[in-house]
N, CA, C and O atoms as a GROMACS GRO file, in nm:
protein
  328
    1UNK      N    1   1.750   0.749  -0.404
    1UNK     CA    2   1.689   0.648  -0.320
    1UNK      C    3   1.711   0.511  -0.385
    1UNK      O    4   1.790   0.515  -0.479
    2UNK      N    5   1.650   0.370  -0.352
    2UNK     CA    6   1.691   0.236  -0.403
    2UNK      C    7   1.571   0.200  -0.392
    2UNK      O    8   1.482   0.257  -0.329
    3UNK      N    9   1.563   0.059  -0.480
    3UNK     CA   10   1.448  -0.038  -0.452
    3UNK      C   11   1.442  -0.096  -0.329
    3UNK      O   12   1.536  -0.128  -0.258
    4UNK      N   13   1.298  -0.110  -0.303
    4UNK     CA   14   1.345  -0.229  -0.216
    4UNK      C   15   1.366  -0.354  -0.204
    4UNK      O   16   1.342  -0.423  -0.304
    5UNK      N   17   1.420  -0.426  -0.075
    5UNK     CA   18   1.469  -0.554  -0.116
    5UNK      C   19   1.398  -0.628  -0.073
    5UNK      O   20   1.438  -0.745  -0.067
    6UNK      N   21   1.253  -0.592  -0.020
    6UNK     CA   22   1.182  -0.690  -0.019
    6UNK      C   23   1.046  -0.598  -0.064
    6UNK      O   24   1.006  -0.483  -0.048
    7UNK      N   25   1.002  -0.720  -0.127
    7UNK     CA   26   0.834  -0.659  -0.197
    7UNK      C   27   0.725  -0.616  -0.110
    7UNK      O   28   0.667  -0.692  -0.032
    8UNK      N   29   0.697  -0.485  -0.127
    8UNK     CA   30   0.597  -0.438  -0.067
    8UNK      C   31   0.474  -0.484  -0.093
    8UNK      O   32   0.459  -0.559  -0.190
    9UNK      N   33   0.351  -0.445  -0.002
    9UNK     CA   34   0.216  -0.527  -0.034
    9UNK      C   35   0.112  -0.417  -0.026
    9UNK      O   36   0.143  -0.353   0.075
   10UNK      N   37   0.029  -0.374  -0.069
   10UNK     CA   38  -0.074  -0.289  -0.055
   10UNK      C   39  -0.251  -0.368  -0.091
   10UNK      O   40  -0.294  -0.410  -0.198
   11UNK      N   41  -0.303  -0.366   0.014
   11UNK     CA   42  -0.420  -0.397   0.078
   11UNK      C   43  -0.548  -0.284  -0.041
   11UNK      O   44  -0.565  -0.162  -0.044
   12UNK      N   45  -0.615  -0.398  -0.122
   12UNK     CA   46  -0.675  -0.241  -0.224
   12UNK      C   47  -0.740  -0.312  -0.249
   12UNK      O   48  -0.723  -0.432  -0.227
   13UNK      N   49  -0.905  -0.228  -0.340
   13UNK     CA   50  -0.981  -0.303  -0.433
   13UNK      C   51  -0.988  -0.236  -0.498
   13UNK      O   52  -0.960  -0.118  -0.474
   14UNK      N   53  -1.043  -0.298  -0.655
   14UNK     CA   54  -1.067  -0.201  -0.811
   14UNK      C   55  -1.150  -0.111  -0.741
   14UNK      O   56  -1.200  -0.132  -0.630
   15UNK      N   57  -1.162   0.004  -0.822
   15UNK     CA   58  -1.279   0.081  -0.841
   15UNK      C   59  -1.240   0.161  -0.697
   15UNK      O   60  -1.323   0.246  -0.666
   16UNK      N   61  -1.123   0.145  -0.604
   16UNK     CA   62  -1.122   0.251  -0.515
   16UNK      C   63  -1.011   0.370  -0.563
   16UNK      O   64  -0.889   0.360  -0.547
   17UNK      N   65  -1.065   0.463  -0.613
   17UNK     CA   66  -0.924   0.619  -0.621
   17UNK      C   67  -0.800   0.648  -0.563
   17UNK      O   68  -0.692   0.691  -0.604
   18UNK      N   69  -0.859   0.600  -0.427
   18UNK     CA   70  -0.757   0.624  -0.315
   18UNK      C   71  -0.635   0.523  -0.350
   18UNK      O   72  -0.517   0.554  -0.363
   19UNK      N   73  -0.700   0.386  -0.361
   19UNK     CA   74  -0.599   0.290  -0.406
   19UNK      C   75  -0.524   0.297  -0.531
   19UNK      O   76  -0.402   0.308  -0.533
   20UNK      N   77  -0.599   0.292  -0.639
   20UNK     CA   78  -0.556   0.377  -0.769
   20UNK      C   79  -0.411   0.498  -0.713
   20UNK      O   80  -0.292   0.469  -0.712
   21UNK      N   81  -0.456   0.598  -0.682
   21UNK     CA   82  -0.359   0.691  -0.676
   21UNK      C   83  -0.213   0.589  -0.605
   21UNK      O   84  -0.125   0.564  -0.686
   22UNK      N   85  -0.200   0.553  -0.507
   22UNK     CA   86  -0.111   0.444  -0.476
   22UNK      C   87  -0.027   0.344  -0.553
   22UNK      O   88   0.091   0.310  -0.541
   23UNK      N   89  -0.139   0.301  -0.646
   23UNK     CA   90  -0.058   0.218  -0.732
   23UNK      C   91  -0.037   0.268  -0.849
   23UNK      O   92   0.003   0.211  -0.951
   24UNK      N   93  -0.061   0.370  -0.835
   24UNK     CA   94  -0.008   0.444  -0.979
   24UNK      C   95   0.133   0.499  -0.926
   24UNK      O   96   0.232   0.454  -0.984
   25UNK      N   97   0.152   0.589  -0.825
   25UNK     CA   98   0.271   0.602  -0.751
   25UNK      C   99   0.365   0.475  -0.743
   25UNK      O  100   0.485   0.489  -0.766
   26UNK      N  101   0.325   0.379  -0.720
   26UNK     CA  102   0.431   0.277  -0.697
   26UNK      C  103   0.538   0.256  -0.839
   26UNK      O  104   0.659   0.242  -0.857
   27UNK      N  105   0.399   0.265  -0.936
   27UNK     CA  106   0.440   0.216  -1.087
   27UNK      C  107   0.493   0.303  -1.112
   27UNK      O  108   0.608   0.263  -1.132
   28UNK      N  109   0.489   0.463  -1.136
   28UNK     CA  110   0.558   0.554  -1.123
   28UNK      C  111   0.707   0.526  -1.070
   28UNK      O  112   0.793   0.559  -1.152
   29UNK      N  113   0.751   0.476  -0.957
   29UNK     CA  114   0.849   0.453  -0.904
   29UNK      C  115   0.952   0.347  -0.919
   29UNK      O  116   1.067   0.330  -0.878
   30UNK      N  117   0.825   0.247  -1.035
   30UNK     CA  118   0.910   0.166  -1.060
   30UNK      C  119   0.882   0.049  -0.960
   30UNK      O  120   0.935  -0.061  -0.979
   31UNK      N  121   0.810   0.069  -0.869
   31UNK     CA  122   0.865  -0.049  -0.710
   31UNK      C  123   0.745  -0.153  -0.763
   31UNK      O  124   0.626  -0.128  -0.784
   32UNK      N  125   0.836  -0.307  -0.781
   32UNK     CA  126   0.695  -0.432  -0.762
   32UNK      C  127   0.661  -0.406  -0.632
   32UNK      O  128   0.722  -0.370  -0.531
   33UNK      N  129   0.513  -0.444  -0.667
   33UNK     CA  130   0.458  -0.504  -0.537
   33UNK      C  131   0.332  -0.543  -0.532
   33UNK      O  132   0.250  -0.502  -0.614
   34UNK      N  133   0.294  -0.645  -0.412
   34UNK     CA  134   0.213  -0.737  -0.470
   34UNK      C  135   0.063  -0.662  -0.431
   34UNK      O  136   0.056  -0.584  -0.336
   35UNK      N  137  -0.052  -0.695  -0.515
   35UNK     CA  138  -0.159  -0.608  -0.472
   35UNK      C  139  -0.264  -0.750  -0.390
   35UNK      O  140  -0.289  -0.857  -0.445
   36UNK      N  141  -0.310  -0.711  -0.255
   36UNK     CA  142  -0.384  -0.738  -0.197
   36UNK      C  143  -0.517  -0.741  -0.239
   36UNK      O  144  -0.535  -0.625  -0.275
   37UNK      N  145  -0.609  -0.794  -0.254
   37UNK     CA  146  -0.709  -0.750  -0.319
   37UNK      C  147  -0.812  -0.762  -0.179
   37UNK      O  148  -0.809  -0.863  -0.108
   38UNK      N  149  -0.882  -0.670  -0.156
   38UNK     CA  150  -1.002  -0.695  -0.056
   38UNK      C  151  -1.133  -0.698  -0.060
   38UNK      O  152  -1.180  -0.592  -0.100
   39UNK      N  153  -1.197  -0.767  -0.039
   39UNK     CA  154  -1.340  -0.765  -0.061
   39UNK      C  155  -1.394  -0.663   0.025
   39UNK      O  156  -1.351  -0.647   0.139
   40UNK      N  157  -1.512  -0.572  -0.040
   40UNK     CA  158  -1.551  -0.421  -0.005
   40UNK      C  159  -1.689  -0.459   0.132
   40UNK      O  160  -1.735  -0.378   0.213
   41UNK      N  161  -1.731  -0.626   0.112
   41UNK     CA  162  -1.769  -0.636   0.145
   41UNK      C  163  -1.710  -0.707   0.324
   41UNK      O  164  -1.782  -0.711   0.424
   42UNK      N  165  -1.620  -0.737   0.319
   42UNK     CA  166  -1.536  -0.788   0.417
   42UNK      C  167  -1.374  -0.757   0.425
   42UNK      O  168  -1.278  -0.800   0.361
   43UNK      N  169  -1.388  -0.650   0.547
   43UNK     CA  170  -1.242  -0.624   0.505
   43UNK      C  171  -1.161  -0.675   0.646
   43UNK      O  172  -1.092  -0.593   0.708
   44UNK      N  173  -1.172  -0.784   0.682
   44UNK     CA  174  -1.146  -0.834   0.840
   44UNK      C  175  -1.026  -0.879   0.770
   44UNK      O  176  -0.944  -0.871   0.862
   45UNK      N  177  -0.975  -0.911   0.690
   45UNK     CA  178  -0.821  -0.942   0.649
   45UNK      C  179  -0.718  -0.801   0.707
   45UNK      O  180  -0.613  -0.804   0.771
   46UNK      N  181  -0.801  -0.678   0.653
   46UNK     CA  182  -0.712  -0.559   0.628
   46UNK      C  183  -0.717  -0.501   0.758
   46UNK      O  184  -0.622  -0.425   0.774
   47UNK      N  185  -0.798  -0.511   0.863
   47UNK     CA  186  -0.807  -0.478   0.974
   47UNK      C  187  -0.714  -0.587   1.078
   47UNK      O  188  -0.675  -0.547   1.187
   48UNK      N  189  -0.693  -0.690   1.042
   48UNK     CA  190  -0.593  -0.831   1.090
   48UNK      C  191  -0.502  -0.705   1.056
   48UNK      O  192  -0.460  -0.624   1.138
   49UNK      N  193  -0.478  -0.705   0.914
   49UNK     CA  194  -0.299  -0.647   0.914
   49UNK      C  195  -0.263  -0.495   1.017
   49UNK      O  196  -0.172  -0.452   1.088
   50UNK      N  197  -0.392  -0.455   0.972
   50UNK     CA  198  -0.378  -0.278   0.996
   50UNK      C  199  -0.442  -0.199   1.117
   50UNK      O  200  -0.424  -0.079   1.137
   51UNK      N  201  -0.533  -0.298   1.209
   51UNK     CA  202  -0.626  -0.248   1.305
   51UNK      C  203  -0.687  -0.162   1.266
   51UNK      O  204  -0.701  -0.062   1.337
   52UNK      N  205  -0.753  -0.170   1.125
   52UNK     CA  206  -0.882  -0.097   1.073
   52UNK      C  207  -0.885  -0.120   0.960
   52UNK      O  208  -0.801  -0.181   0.894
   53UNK      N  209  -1.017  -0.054   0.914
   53UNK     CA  210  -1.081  -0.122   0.805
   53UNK      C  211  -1.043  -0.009   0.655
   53UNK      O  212  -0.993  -0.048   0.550
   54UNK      N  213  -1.060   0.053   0.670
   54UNK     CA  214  -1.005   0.153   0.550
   54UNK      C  215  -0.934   0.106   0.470
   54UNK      O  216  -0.844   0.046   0.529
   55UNK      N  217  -0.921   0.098   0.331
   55UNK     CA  218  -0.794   0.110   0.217
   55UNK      C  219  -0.807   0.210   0.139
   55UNK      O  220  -0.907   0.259   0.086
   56UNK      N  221  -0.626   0.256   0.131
   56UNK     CA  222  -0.539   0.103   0.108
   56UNK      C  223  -0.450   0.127   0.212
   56UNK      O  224  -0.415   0.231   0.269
   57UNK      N  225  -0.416  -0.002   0.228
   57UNK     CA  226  -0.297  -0.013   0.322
   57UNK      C  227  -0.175  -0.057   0.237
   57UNK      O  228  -0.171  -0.107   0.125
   58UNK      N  229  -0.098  -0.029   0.308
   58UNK     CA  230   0.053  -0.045   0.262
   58UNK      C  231   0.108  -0.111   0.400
   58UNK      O  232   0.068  -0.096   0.515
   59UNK      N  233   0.244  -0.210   0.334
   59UNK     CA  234   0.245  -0.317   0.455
   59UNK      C  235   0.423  -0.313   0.353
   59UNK      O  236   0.447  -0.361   0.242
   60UNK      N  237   0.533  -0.222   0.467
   60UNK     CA  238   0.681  -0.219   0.376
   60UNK      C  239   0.776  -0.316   0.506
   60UNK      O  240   0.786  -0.302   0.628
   61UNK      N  241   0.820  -0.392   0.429
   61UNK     CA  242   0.858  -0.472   0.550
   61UNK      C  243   0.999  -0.440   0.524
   61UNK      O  244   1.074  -0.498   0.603
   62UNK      N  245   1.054  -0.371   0.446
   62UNK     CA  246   1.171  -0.333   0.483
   62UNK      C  247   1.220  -0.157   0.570
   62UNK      O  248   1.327  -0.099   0.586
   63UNK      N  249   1.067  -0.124   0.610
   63UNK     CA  250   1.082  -0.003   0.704
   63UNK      C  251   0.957  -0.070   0.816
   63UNK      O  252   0.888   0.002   0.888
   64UNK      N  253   0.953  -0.146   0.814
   64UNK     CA  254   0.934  -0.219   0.934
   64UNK      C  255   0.772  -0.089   0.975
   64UNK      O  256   0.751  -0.020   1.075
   65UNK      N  257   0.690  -0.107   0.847
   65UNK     CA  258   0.561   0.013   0.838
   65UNK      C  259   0.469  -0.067   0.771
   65UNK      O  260   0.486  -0.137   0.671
   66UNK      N  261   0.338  -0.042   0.861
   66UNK     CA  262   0.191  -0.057   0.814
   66UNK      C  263   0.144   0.051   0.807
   66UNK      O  264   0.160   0.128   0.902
   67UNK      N  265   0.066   0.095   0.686
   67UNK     CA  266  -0.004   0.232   0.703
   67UNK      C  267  -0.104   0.214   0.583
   67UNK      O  268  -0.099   0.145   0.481
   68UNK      N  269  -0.235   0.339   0.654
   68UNK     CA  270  -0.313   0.318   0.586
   68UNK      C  271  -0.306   0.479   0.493
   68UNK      O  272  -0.196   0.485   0.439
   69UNK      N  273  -0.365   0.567   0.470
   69UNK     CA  274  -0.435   0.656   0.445
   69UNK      C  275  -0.332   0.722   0.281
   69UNK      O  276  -0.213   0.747   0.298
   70UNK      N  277  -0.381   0.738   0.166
   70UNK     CA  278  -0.306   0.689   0.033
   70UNK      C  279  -0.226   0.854   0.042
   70UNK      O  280  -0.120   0.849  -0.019
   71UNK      N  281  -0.247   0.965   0.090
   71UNK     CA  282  -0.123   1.070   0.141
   71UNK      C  283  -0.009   1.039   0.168
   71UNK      O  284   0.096   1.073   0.114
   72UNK      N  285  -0.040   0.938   0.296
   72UNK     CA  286   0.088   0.923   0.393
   72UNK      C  287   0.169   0.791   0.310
   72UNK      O  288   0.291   0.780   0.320
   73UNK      N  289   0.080   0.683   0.221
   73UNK     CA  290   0.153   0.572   0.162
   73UNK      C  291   0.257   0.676   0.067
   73UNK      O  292   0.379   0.663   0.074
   74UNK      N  293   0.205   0.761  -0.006
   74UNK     CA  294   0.292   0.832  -0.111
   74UNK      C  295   0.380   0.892  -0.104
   74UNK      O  296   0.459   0.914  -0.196
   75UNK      N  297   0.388   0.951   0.063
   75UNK     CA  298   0.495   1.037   0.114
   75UNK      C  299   0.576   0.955   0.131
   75UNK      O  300   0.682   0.968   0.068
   76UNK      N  301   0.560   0.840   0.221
   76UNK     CA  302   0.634   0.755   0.286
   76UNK      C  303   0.654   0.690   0.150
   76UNK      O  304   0.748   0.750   0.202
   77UNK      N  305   0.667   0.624   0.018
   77UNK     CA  306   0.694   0.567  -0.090
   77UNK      C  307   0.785   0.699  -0.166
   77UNK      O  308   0.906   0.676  -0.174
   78UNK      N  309   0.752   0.792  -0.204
   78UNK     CA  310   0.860   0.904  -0.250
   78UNK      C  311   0.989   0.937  -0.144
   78UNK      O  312   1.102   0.951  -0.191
   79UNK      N  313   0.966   0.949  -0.011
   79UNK     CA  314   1.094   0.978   0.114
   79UNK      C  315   1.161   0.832   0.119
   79UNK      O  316   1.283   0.840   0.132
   80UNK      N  317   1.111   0.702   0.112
   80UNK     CA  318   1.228   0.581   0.074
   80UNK      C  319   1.260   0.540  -0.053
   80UNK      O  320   1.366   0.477  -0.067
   81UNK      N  321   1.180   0.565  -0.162
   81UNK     CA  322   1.200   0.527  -0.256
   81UNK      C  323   1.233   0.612  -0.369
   81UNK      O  324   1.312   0.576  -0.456
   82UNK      N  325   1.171   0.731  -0.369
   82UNK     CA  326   1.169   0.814  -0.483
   82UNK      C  327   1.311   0.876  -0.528
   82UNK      O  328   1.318   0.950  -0.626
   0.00000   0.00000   0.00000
């Protein structure tokens, strides 16, 4: 697989697992990308990107993908990238 050529973004706050597992995968992979940070208390940014509130989101603009749920970010990050 390759890097990508444009930097991915993932929608996260400390202290969430779900997000953790994600960005440990990324780093694993090697892939920059920039971390979103969201307030736990307001997540109307992440619902703008994603039409809901949950993290983390992942936002790959070179597969033209928003997604939330940290399974499907990992699958979809190992099947383009890994």
């Amino acid at each position: 697989m390759s890097e990508p050529d444009e930097m991915l973004e993932v929608y996260q706050f400390e202290g969430c697992p779900y997000c953790s597992k994600v960005r440990q995968k990324m780093t694993d992979l090697g892939i920059d990308f920039i971390a979103r940070a969201v307030d736990p208390n307001d997540r109307s940014r992440v619902e703008e990107v994603s039409g809901q509130t949950n993290v983390p989101v992942l936002v790959d603009p070179n597969t033209d993908t928003t997604m939330p749920e940290s399974d499907d970010i990992v699958e979809h990050l190992e099947q383009h990238y890994g």
